[in-house]
C-alpha positions in Angstrom: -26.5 6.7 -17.3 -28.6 4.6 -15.0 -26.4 1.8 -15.1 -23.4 4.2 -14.4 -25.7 5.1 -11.3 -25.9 2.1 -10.3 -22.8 1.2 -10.3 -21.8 4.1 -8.5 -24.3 2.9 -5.6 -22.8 -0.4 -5.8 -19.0 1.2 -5.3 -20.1 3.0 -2.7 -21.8 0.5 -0.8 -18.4 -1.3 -1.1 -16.5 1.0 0.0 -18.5 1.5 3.4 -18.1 -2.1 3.7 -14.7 -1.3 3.6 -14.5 1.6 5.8 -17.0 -1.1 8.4 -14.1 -3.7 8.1 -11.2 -1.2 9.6 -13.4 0.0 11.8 -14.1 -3.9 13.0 -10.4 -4.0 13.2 -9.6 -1.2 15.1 -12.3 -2.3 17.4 -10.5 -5.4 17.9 -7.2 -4.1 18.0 -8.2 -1.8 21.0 -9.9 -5.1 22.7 -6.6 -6.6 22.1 -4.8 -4.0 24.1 -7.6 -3.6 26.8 -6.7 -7.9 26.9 -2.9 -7.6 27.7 -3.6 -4.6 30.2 -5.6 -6.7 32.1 -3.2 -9.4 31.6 -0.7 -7.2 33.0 -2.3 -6.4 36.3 -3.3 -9.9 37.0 0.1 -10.9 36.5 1.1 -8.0 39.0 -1.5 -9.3 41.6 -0.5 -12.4 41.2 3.7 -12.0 42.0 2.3 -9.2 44.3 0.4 -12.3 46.5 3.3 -14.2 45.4 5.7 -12.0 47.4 3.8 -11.1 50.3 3.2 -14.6 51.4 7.3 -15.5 50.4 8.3 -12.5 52.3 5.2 -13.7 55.4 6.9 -16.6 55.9 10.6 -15.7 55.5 9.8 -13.1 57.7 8.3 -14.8 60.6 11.0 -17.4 60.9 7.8 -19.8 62.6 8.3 -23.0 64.0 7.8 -26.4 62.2 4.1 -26.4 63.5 2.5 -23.1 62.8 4.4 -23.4 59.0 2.4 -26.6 59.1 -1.0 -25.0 59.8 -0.3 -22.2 57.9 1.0 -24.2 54.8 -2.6 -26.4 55.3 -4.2 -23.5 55.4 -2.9 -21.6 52.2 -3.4 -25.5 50.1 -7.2 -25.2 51.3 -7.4 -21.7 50.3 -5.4 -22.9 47.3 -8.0 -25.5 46.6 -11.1 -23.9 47.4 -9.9 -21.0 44.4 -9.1 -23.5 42.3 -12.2 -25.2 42.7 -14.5 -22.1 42.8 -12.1 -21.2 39.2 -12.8 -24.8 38.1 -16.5 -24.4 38.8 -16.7 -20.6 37.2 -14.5 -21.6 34.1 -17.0 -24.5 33.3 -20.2 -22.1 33.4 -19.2 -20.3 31.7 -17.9 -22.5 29.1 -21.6 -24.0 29.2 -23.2 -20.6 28.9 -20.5 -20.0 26.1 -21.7 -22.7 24.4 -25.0 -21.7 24.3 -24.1 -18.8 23.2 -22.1 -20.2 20.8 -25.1 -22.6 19.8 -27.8 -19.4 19.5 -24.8 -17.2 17.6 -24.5 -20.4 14.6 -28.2 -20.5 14.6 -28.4 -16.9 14.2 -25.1 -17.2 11.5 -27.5 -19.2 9.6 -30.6 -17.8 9.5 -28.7 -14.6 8.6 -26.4 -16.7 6.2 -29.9 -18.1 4.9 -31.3 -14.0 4.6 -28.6 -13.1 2.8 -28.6 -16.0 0.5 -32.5 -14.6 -0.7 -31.4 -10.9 -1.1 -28.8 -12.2 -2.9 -31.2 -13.9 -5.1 -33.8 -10.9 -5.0 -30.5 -8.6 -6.0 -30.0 -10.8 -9.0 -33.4 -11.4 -10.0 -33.8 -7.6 -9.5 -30.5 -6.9 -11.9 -32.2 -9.5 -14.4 -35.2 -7.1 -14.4 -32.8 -4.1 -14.5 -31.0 -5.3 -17.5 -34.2 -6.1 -18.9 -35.9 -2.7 -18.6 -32.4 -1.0 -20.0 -33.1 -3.5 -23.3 -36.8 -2.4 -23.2 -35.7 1.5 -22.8 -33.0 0.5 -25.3 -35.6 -0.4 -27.9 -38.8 2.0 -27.3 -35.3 4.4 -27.7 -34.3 3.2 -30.9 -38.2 2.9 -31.7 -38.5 6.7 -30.4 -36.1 7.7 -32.7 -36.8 5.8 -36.0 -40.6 7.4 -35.1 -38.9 10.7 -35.1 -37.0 10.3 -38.4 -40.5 9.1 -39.9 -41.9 12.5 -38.4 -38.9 14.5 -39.6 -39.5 12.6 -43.3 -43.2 13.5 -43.7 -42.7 16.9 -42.5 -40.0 17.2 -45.4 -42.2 15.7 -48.0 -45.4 17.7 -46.7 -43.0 20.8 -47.3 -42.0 19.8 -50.9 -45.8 19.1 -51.4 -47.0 22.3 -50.1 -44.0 24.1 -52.6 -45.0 21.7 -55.7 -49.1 22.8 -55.1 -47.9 26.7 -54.4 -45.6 26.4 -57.6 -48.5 24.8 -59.7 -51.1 27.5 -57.9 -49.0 30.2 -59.0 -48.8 28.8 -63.0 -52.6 28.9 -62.7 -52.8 31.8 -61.2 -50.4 33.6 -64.2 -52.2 31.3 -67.2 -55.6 32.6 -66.2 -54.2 35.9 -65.5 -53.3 36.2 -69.4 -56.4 34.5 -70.5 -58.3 37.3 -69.0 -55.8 40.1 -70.2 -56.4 38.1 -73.8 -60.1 38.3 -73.4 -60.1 42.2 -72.2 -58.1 42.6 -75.6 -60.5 40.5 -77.9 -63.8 42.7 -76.0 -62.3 45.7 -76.8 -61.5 44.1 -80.9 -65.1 43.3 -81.0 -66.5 46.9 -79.5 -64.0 48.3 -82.3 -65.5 46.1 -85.0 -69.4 46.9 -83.5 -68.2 50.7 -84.1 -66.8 50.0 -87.1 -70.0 48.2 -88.1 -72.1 51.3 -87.0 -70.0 53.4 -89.0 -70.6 51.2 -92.2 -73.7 50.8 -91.4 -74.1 54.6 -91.7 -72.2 54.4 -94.8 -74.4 52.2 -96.3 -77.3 54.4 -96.0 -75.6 57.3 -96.9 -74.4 55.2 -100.1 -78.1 53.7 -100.5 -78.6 56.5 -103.0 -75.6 55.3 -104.9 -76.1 53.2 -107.8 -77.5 49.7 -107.4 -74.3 48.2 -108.4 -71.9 50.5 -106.3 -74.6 49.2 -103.8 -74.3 45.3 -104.5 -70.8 45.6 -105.3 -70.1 47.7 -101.2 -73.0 45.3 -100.3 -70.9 42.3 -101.3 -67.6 43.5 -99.9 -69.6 44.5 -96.2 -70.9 41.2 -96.4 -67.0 39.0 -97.0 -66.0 41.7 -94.6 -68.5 41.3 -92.0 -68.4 36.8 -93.0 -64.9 37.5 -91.8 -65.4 38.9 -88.5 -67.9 36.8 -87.9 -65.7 33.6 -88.4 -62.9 35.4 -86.4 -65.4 35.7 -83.7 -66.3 32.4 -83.8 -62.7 31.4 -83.8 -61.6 33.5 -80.7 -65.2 32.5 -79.1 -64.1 29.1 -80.0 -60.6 30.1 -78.0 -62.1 31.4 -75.3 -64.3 28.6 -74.2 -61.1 26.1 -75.0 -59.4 28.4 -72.5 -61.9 28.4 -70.0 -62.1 24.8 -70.1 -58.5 24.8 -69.2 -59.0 26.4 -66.7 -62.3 24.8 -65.3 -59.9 21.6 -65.5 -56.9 23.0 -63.6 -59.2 24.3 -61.2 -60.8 20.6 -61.1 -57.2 19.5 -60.9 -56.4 21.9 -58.0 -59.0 20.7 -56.1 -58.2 17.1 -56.3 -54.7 17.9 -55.1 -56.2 19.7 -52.4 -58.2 17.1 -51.7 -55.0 14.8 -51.8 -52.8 17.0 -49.9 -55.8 17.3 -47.3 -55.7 13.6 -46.8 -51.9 13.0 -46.7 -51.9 15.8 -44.2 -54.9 14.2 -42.1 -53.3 11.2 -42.5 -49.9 12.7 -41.5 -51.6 14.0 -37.9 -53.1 10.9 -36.8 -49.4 9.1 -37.4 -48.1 11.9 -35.6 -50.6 12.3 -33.6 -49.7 8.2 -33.0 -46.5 8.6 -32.4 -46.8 11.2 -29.9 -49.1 9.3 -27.5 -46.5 5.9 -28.2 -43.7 8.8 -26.8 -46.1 9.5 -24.3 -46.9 5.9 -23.1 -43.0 4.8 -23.7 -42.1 7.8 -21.4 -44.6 6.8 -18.9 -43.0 3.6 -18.9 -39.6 4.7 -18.7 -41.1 7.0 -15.5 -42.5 3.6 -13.9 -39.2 1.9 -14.6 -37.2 4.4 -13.1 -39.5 4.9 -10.1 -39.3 0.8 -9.8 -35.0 1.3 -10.2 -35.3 3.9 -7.2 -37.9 1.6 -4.9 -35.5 -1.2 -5.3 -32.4 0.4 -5.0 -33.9 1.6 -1.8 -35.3 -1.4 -0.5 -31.5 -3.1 -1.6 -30.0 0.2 0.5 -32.1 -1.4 3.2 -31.7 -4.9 3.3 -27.3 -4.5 3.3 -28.0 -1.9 6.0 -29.9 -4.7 7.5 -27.4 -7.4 6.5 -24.3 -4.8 7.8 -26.2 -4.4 11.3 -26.5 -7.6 11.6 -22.9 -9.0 10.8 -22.0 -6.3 12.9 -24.1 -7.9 15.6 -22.7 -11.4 15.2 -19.1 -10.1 14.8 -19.6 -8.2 18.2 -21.1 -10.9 19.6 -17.8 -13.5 18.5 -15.3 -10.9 19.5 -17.2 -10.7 23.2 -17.4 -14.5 23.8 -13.7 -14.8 22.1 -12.4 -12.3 24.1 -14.4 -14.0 27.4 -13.0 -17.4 26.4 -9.3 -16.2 25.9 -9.6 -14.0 29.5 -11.1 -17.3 31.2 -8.1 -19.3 29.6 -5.8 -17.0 30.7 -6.4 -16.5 33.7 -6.3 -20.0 34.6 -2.9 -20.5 33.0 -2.0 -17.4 35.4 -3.5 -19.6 37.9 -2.2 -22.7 36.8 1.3 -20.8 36.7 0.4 -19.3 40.0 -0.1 -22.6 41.9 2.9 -24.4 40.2 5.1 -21.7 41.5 3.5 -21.8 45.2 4.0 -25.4 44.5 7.7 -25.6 44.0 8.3 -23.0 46.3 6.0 -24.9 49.3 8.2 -28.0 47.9 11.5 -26.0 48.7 9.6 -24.9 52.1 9.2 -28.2 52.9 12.8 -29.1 52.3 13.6 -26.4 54.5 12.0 -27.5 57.0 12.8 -30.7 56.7 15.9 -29.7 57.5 15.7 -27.6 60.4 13.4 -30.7 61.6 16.3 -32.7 61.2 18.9 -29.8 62.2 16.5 -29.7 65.5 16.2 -33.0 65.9 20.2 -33.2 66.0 20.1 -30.0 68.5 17.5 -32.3 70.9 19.9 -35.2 70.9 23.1 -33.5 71.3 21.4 -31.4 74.3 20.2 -34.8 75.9 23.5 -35.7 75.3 25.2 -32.6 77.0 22.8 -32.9 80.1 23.4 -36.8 80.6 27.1 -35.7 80.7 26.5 -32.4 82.7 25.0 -34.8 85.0 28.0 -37.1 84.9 30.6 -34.9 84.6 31.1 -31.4 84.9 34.9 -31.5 83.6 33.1 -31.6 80.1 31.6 -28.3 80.4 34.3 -27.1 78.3 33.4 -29.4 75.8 29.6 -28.4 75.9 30.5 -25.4 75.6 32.3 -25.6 72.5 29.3 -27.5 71.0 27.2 -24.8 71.9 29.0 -22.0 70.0 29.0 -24.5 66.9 25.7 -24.7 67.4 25.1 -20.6 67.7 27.3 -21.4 64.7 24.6 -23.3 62.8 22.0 -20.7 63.6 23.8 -17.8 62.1 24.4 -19.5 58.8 20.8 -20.6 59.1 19.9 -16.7 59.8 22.4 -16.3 56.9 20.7 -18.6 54.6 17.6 -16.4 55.2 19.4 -13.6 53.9 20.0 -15.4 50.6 16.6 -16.5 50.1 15.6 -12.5 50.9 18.0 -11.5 48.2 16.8 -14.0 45.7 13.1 -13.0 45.9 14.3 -9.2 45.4 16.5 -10.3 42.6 13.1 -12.5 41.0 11.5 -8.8 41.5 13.9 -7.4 39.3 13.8 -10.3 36.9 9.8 -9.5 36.8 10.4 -5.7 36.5 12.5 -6.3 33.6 10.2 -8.9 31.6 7.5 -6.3 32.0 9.8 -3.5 30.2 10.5 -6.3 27.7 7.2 -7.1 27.0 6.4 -3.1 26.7 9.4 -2.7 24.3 8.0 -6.0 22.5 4.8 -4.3 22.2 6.0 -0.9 20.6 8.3 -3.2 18.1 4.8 -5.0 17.4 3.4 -1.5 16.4 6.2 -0.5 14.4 5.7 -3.6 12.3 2.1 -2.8 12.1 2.5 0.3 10.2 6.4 -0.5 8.8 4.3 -2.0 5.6 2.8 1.4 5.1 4.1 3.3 1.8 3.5 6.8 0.3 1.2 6.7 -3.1 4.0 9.0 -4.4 6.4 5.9 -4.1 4.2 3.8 -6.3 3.4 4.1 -10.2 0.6 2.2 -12.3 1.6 1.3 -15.5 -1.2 -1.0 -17.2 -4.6 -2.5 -16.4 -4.3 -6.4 -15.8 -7.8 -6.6 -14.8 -11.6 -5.9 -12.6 -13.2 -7.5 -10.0 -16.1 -7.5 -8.2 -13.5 -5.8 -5.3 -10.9 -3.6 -7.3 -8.8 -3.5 -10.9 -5.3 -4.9 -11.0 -2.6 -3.0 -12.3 1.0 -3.7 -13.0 2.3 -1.4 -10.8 6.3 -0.4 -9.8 7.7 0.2 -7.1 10.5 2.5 -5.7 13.5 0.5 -4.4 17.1 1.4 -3.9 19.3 -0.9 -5.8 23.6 -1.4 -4.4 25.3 -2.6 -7.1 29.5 -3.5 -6.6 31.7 -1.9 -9.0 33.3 -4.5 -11.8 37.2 -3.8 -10.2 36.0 -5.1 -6.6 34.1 -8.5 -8.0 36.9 -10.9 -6.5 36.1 -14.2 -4.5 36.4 -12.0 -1.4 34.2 -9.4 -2.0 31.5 -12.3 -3.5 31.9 -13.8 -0.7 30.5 -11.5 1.9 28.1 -9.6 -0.8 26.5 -13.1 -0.4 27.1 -12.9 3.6 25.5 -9.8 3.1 22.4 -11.0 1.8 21.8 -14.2 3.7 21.9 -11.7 6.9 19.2 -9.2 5.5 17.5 -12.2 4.3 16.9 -13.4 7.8 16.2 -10.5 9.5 12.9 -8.1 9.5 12.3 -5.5 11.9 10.9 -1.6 12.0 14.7 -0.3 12.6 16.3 -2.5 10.1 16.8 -1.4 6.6 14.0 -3.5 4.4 15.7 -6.3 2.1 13.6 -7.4 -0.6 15.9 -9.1 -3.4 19.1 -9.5 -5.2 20.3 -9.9 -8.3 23.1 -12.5 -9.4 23.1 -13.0 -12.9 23.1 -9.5 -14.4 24.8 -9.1 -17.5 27.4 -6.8 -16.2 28.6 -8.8 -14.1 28.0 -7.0 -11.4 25.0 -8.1 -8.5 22.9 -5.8 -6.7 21.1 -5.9 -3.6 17.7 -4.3 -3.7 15.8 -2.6 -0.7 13.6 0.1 0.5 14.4 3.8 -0.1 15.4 5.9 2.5 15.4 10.0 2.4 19.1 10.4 4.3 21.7 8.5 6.8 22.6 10.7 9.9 25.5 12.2 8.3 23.9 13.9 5.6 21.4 15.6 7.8 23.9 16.7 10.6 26.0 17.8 7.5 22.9 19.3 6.2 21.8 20.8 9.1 18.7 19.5 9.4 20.2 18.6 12.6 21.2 20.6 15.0 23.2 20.9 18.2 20.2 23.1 19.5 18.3 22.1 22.3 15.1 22.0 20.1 16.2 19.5 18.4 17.3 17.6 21.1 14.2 15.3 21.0 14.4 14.1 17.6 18.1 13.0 17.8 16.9 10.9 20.6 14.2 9.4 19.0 16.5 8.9 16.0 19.3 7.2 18.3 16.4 5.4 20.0 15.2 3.4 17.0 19.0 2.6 16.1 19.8 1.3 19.8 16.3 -1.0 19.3 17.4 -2.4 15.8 20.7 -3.6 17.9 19.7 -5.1 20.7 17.4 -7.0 18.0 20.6 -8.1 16.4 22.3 -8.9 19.9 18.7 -10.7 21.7 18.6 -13.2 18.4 19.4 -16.9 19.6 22.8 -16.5 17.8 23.5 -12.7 18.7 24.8 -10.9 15.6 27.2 -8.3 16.0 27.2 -5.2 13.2 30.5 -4.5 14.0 29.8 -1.3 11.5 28.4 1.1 13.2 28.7 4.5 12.0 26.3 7.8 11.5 26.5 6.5 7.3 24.7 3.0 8.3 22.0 4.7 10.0 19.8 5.5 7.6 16.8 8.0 8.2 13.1 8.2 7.0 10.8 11.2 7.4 7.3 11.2 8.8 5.1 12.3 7.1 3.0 15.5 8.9 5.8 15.7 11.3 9.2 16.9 11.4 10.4 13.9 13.1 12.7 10.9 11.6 12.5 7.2 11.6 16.4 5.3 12.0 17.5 2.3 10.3 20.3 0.5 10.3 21.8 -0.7 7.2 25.1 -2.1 5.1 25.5 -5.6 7.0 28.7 -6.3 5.1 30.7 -6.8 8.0 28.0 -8.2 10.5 29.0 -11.6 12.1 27.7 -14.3 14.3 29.3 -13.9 17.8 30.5 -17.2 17.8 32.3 -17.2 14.7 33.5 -13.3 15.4 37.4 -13.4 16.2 40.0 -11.7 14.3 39.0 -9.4 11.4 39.3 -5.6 11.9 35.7 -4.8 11.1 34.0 -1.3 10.5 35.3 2.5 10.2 38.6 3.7 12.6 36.9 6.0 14.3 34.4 4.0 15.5 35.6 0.5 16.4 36.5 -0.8 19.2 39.9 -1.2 20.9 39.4 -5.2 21.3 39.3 -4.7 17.1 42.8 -3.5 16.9 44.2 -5.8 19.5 43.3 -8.8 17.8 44.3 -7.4 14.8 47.8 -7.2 16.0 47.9 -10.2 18.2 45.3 -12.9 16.8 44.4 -15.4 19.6 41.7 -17.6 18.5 40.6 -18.4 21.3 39.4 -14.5 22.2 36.0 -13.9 20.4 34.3 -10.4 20.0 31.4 -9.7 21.6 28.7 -7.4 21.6 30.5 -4.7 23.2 32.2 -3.7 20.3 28.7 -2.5 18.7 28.1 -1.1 22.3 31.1 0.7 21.8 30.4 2.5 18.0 26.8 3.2 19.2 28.4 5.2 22.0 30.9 7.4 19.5 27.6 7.8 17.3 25.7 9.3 20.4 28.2 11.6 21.0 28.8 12.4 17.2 24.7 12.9 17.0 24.9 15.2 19.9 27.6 17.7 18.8 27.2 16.9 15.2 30.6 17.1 14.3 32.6 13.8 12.9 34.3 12.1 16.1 38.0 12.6 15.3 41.0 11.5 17.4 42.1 14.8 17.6 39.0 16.3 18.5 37.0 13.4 20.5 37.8 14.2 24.1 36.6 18.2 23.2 33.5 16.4 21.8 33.0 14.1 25.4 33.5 17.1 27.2 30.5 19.1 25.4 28.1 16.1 26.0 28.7 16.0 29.6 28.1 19.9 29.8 25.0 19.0 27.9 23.6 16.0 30.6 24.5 18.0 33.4 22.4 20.6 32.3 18.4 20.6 34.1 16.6 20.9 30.3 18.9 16.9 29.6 17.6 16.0 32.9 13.7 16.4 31.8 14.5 14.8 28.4 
């Protein structure tokens, strides 16, 4: 039991160790986030600083001298940052290395701490084990002490039955002696009557005749000889009897005596045996009360230990998180000056060029006024020149424009990296928790082994399994099953369906592609109606065709863009959350996927939902014309308006379908959503 105790302690000190290291996590997870937040805003100042001084000096339109003083001005404030950043980022690299020094000394004095409680633990389970052999033994002894006691008490019973057995012979073999005796008094009181009577006889008889007298005399006398010798002989009796008895008794005493001694002899062992109980309980109380003391005092030191990992751990995180913010921010800076670099360089060039384009002006008016002088019939001339030179000015003015509309569309261009990176980050939390699986979804079968951590089972897990039917196993079909796989091989994210294996060699004949269970695809539940057209569930179809839009522009964003080019409500594939009544969308059943280079002529995916660009090269192939991304563009649009009225998007029936989803956006409840 005390080993089971301790054990328990043990597991439970584990598993707050546990529950300390997700904690840890989510501690630095959150610093993580609280990193690219800041991040994010210093980027934002930055292009903010960025643009004000772009748009300043487009602005302004200054003259070749004041963009000189200004431009010397903005490379001293330039270098006077970079030099106070310089200056900043190598303090506190110094005082980080300090730090750092004082954190590894501490790391090892802690290391070296932990090292001895280790020790003292072990030494202290040495002396545990040691005290559960000792309480082992004085048990076993305890016991084998108590089966002696149980033994003598058994024979001192049998002993006290054997003397009360023997007592009670006594008892009845003296009781019939004395009944005997009572008879042979009351024999001899007879005989003494019948003596007196004789006697009176006799001298009633003395008158008789001498010989009557002799001859009565003589008969009296064997009579009487004969009495007297069966006297003798019962005296003789009785006094055998009472030695008997005075022997018996003799006898009885010595067994008492006997019996006396065993017993006395019996309390003192017990007697023994109870203060060896005594002292081996008293020992077993010190032992405990020495298990409790040091399970406390280990309690102590891993509280102490925990505390101070936590410390250390704290500490790292801090001066990692200082160093990474430090680095950062001077590859913003770094990133910051390069750009004011190149565009000071393109500045310059500008300038250079009006310099130059001035330069000309200068010349070409020295020109016109050494001819004005000369001659005025070439007014017409200077004229001329002048309007190309008003000429010049506009497309300069122009040129201004341009660089105006470049810097708004570089806004936009930021804008839309920073939604990127947003979307980026919500993909990175969906992988986060996409490894997460219900325990219902998992089944332990048999024990492989225990650690010091956990026990390893052989455990199985649920998986849906496609397996093609024997009649479709041609070349073709082989061909893109193992398409198939080497796309779902490549590819892992939240909104695509999880491939884990395939199988090629099955007996059947047949292979199979294995992945991840889901609960539904779309169809089923609009068919189901566990979606509605309602406006309460409104929400949840766009979260559902929200996850499906993200796994494509996965598949389109790739460095060699896939098209699905099967988009349909039975590819998307749904997953309930748990708790909520909300679903998770995943696209599946990359059969007819294809690289968008190699996409030309095949008439992919279900009728209703491909493309007209499909059928046209169907009819007229033209190598030359390769499908694009559109066409999945063009399904997930017939899916959104399928999703929206649930009801299948038929020909016949498609325009009345359009129709209902733009009475639904029009409506002020689709504008909030």
């Amino acid at each position: 039991m005390e080993n089971e105790m301790l054990w328990e302690d043990v597991e439970k000190l584990r598993r707050a160790l546990k529950e300390e290291a997700e904690m840890k996590n989510d501690a630095y997870k959150k610093l993580k986030e609280q990193e690219e937040e800041i991040e994010a805003r210093v980027n934002e100042r930055v292009q903010e600083e960025v643009k004000k001084n772009l748009c300043d000096a487009v602005k302004a339109q200054l003259t070749s001298q004041q963009i000189d003083k200004q431009r010397k001005v903005f490379e001293d404030h330039l270098k006077e940052k970079e030099e106070k950043a310089k200056t900043q980022y190598e303090e506190l690299l110094t005082s980080k290395d300090i730090h750092i020094k004082e954190l590894m000394e501490q790391l090892e004095q802690k290391e070296k701490f932990e090292r001895n409680l280790h020790d003292e633990i072990n030494s202290l389970q040495l002396k545990l084990k040691n005290s559960e052999a000792n309480n082992k033994y004085e048990v076993a002894r305890g016991k084998e002490l108590e089966e002696m006691i149980g033994k003598l008490e058994k024979d001192k019973r049998e002993v006290e039955r054997n003397f009360e057995m023997r007592l009670a012979d006594t008892m009845k073999a003296a009781d019939e002696l004395e009944h005997k005796l009572r008879k042979k008094v009351v024999e001899i009181e007879d005989l003494n009557d019948v003596l007196a009577e004789k006697e009176k006889e006799m001298t009633t008889i003395a008158h008789l005749a001498s010989e009557e007298k002799k001859q009565t005399v003589s008969q009296l006398k064997e009579q009487m000889d004969e009495l007297v010798k069966k006297s003798n002989t019962q005296e003789e009796k009785i006094k055998e009897l009472v030695e008997k008895i005075q022997i018996k008794e003799a006898e009885n005493e010595i067994y008492k005596q006997d019996f006396e001694s065993e017993r006395n002899d019996k309390l003192k062992a017990t007697k023994q045996l109870r203060l060896q109980r005594q002292n081996s309980k008293a020992k077993l109380h010190d032992y405990e009360e020495e298990i409790q003391v040091l399970r406390a005092q280990i309690n102590a030191c891993s509280r102490e230990v925990d505390k101070q990992k936590g410390i250390v751990t704290q500490s790292q995180e801090k001066h990692k998180t200082e160093v990474n913010e430090l680095s950062e921010k001077l590859a913003n800076e770094l990133k910051s000056k390069q750009q004011m670099d190149n565009e000071l360089a393109i500045m310059r060039q500008q300038l250079d060029n009006v310099s130059r384009t001035n330069h000309q002006l200068d010349n070409e008016l020295a020109i016109m006024r050494q001819q004005l002088d000369n001659v005025s019939a070439d007014k017409e001339e200077l004229y001329n020149k002048v309007t190309g030179l008003e000429d010049k000015i506009e497309s300069m003015k122009q040129a201004n424009v341009v660089l105006k509309d470049k810097l708004l569309k570089s806004q936009f261009e930021s804008n839309s990296l920073q939604e990127e990176v947003a979307s980026l980050q919500k993909m990175l939390s969906g992988f986060q928790n996409s490894w997460k699986l219900s325990p219902k979804e998992v089944s332990l079968s048999k024990e492989l082994g225990r650690g010091g951590y956990g026990v390893v089972w052989v455990g199985q897990l649920r998986v849906a399994v496609k397996k093609l039917h024997e009649w479709i196993a041609s070349q073709h079909n082989m061909e893109t099953f193992h398409h198939e796989i080497n796309i779902m091989s490549q590819l892992r994210h939240p909104n695509l369906l999880q491939f884990i294996g395939a199988v090629l060699d099955d007996p059947s004949g047949c292979p199979m592609i294995v992945t991840e269970v889901m609960d539904t695809s779309l169809r089923e539940a609009y068919e189901n109606k566990e979606l509605t057209p309602d406006p309460d569930c409104r929400p949840v179809i766009l979260s559902i065709m929200h996850d499906a839009a993200q796994g494509l522009k996965y598949l389109h964003c790739l460095p060699d863009p896939i098209i699905h080019r099967d988009v349909s409500s039975a590819n998307v594939l749904l997953q309930s959350i748990a708790g909520t009544r909300k679903w998770k969308g995943k696209i599946s059943d990359f059969g007819s996927a294809k690289l968008a280079e190699n996409a030309v002529t095949e008439g992919p995916g279900a009728f209703a939902y491909s493309a007209p660009e499909a059928f046209q090269n169907m009819a007229n192939p033209d190598p030359t014309k390769k499908q694009t991304t559109k066409m999945d563009v063009f399904s997930y649009g017939i899916l959104f308006c399928e999703i929206m009225t649930c009801r299948f998007p038929d020909r016949v029936n498609f325009q009345d379908m359009l129709r209902q989803v733009h009475s639904i956006s029009n409506r002020p409840s689709a504008c909030k959503l």
